[in-house]
Biotite code that builds the C-alpha atoms (Angstrom):
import biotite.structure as struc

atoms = struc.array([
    struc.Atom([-119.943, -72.655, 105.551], chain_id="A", res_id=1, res_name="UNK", atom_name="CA", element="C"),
    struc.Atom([-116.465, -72.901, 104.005], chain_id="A", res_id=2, res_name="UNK", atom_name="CA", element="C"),
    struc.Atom([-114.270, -69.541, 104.806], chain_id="A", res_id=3, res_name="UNK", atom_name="CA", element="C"),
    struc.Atom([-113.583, -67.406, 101.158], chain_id="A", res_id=4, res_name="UNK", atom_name="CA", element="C"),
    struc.Atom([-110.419, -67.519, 100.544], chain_id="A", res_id=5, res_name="UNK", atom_name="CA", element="C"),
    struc.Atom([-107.565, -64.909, 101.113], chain_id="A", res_id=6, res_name="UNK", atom_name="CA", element="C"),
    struc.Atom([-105.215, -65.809, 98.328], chain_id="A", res_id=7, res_name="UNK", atom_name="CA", element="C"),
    struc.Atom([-105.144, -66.350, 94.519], chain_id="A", res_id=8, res_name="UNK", atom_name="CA", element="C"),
    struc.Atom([-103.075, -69.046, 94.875], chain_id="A", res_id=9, res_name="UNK", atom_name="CA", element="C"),
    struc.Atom([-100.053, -70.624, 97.374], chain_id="A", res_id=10, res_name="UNK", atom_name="CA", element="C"),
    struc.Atom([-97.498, -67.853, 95.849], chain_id="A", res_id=11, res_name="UNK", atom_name="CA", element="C"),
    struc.Atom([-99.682, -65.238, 96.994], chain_id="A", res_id=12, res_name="UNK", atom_name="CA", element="C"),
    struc.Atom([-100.202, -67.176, 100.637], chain_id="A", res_id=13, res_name="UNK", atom_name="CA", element="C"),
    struc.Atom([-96.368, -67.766, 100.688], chain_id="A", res_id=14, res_name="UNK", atom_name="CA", element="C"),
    struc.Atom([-95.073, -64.114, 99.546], chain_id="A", res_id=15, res_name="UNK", atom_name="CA", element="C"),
    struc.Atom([-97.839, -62.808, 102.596], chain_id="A", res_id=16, res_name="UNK", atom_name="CA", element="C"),
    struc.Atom([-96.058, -64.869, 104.964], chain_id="A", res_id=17, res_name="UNK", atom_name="CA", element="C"),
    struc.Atom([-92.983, -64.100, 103.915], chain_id="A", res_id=18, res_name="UNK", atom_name="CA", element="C"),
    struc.Atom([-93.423, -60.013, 104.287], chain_id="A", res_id=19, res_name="UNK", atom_name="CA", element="C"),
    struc.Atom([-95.295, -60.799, 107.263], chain_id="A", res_id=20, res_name="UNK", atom_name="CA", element="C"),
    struc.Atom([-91.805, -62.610, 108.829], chain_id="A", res_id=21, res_name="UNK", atom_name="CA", element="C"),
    struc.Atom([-89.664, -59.742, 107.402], chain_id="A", res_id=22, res_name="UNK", atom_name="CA", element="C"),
    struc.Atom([-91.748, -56.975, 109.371], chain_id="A", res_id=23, res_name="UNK", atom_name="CA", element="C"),
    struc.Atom([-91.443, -59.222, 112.792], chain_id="A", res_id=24, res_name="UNK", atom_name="CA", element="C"),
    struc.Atom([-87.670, -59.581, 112.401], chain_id="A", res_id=25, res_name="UNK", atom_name="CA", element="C"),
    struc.Atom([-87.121, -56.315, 111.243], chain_id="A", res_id=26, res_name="UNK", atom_name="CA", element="C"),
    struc.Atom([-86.511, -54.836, 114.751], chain_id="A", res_id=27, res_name="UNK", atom_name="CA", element="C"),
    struc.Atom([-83.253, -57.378, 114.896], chain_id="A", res_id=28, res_name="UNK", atom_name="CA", element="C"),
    struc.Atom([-81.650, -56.425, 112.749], chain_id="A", res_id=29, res_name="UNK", atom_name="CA", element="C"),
    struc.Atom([-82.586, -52.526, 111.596], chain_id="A", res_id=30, res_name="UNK", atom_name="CA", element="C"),
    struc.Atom([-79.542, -52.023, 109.402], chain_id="A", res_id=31, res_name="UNK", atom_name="CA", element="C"),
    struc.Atom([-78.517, -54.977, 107.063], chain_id="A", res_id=32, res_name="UNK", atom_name="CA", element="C"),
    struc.Atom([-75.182, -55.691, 105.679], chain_id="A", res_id=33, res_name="UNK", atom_name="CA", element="C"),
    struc.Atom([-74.966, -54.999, 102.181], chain_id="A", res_id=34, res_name="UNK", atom_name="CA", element="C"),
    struc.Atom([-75.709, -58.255, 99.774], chain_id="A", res_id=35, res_name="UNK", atom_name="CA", element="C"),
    struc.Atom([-74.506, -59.665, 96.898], chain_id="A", res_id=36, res_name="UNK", atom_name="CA", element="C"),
    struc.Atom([-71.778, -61.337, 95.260], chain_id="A", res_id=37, res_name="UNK", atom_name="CA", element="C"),
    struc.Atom([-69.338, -58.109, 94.340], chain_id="A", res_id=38, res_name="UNK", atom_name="CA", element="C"),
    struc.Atom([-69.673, -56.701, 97.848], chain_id="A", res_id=39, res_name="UNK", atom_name="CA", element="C"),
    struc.Atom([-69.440, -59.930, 99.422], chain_id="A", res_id=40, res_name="UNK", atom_name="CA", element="C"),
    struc.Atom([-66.241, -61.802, 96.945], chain_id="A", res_id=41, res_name="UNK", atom_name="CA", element="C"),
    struc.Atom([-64.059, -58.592, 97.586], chain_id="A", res_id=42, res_name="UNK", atom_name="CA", element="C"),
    struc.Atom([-62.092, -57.532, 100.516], chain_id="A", res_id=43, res_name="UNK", atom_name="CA", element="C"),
    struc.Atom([-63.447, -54.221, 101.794], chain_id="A", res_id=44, res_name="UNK", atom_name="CA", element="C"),
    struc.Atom([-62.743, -52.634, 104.891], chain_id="A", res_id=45, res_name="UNK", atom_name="CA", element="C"),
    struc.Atom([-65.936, -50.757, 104.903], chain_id="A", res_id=46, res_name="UNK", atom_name="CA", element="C"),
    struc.Atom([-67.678, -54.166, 104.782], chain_id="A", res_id=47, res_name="UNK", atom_name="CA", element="C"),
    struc.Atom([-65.671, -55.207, 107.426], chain_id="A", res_id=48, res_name="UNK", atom_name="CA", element="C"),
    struc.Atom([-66.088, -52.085, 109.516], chain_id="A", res_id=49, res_name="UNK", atom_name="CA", element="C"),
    struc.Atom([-69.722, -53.152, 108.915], chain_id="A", res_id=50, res_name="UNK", atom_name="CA", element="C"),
    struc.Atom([-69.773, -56.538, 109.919], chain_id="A", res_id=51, res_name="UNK", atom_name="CA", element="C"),
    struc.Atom([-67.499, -55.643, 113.124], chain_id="A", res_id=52, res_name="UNK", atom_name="CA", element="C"),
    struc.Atom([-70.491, -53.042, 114.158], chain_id="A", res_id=53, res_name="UNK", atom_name="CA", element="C"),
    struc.Atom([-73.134, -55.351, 113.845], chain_id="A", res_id=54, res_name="UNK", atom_name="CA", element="C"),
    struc.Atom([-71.232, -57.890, 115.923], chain_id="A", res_id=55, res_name="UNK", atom_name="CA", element="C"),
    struc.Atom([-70.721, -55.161, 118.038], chain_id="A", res_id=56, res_name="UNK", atom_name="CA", element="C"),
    struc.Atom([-74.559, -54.183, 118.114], chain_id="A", res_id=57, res_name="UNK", atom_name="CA", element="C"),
    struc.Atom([-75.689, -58.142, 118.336], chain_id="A", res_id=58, res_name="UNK", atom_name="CA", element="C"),
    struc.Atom([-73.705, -58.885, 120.958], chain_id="A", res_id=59, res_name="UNK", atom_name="CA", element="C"),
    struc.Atom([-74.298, -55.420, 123.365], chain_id="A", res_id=60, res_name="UNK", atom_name="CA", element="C"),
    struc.Atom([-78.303, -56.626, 122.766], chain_id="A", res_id=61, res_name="UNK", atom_name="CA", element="C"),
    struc.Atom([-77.483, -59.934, 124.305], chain_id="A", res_id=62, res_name="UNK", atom_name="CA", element="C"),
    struc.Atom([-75.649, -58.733, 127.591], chain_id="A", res_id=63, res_name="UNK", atom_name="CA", element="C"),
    struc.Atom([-78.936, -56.689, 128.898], chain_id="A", res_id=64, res_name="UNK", atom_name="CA", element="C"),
    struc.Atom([-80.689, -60.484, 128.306], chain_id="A", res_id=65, res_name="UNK", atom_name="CA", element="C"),
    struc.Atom([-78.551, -62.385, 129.907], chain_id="A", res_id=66, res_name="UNK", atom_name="CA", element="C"),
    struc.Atom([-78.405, -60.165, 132.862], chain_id="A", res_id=67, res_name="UNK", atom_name="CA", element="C"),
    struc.Atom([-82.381, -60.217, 132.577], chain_id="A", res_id=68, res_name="UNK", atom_name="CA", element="C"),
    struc.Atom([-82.743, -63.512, 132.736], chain_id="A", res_id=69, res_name="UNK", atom_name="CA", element="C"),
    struc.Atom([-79.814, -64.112, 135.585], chain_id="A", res_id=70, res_name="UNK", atom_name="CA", element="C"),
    struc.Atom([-81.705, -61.242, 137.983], chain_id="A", res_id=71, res_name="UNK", atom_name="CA", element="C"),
    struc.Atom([-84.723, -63.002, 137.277], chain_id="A", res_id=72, res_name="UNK", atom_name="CA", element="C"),
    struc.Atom([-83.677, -66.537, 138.691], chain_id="A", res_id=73, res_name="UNK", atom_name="CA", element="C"),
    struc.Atom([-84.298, -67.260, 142.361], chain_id="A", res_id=74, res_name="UNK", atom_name="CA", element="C"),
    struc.Atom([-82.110, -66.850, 145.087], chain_id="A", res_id=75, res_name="UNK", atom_name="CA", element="C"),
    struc.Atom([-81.568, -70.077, 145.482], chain_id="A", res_id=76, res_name="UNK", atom_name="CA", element="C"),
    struc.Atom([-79.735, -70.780, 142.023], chain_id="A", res_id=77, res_name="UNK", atom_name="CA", element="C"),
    struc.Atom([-78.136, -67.387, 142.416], chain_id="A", res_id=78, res_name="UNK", atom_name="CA", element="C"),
    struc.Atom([-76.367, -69.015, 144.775], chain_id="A", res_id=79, res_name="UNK", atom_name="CA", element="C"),
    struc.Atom([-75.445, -72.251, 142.620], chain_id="A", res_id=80, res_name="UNK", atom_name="CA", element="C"),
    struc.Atom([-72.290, -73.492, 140.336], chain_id="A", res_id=81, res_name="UNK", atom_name="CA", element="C"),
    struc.Atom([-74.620, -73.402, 137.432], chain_id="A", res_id=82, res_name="UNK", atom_name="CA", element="C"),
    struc.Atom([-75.122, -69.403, 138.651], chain_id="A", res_id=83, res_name="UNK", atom_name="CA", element="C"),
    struc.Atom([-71.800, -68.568, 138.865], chain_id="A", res_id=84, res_name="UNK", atom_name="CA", element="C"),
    struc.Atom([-70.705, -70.467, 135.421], chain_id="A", res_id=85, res_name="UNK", atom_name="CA", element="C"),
    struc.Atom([-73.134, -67.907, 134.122], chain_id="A", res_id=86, res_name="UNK", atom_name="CA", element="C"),
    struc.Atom([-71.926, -65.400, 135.645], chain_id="A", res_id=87, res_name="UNK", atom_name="CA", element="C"),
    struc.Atom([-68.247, -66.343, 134.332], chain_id="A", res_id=88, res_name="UNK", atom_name="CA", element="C"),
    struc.Atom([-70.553, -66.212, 130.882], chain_id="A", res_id=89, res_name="UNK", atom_name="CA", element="C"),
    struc.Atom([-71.276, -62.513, 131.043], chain_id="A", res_id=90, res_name="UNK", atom_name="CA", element="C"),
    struc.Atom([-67.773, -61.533, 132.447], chain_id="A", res_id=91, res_name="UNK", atom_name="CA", element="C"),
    struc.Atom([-66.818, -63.013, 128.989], chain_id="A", res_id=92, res_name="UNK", atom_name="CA", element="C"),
    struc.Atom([-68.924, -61.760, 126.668], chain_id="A", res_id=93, res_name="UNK", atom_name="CA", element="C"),
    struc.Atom([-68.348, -58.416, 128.361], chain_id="A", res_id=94, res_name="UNK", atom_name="CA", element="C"),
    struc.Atom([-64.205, -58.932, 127.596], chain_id="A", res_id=95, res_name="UNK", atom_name="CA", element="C"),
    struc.Atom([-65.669, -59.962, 124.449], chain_id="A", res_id=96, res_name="UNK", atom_name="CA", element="C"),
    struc.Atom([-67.616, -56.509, 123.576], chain_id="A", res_id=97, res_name="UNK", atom_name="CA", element="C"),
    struc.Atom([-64.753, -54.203, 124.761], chain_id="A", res_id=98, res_name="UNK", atom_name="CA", element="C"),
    struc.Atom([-62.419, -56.145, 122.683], chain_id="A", res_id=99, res_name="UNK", atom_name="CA", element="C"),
    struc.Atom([-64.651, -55.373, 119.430], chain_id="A", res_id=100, res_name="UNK", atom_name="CA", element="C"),
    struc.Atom([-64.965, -51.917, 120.022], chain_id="A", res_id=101, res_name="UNK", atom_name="CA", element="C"),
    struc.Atom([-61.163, -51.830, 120.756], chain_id="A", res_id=102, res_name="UNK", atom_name="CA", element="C"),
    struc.Atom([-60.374, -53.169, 117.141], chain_id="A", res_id=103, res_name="UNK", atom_name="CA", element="C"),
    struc.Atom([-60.450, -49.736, 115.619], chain_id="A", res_id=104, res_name="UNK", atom_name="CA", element="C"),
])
């Protein structure tokens, strides 16, 4: 027995899918930067306040992960050159964060 369909037609299918991704991803990124080609052709220093905070934001989410996913690792490669390159990874990104949130 064929299944009834869901949608009118492949529009309807594709704008579902489409809200479906946007309520998955909204959790990344909960405050967007303002759009469109006014904001975005002109100089502002809001927008660049902006776009400085979300760096900011993006990167401070990826330290906890990294540090996740280096805690998680055995012993073993804890104690490797690839495990200390990694480490030399976060010590960077760290530098990286503070010098952000120094810009001000």
């Amino acid at each position: 027995m064929p299944q009834p369909k869901r949608y009118k037609d492949p529009a309807a299918r594709q704008k579902a899918y489409r809200l479906r991704l946007q309520s998955r991803f909204a959790s990344l990124c909960p405050k967007p930067l303002p759009k469109g080609p006014s904001i975005a052709a002109l100089p502002s220093s809001s927008r660049w306040r902006a776009m400085q905070e979300e760096a900011a934001r993006l990167l401070a989410d990826l330290l906890p992960e990294m540090q996740d996913y280096r805690d998680q690792r055995s012993e073993r490669w804890q104690e490797s050159d690839r495990a200390q390159e990694f480490e030399e990874r976060i010590a960077q990104l760290e530098s990286i964060i503070s010098d952000i949130e120094s810009l001000d």
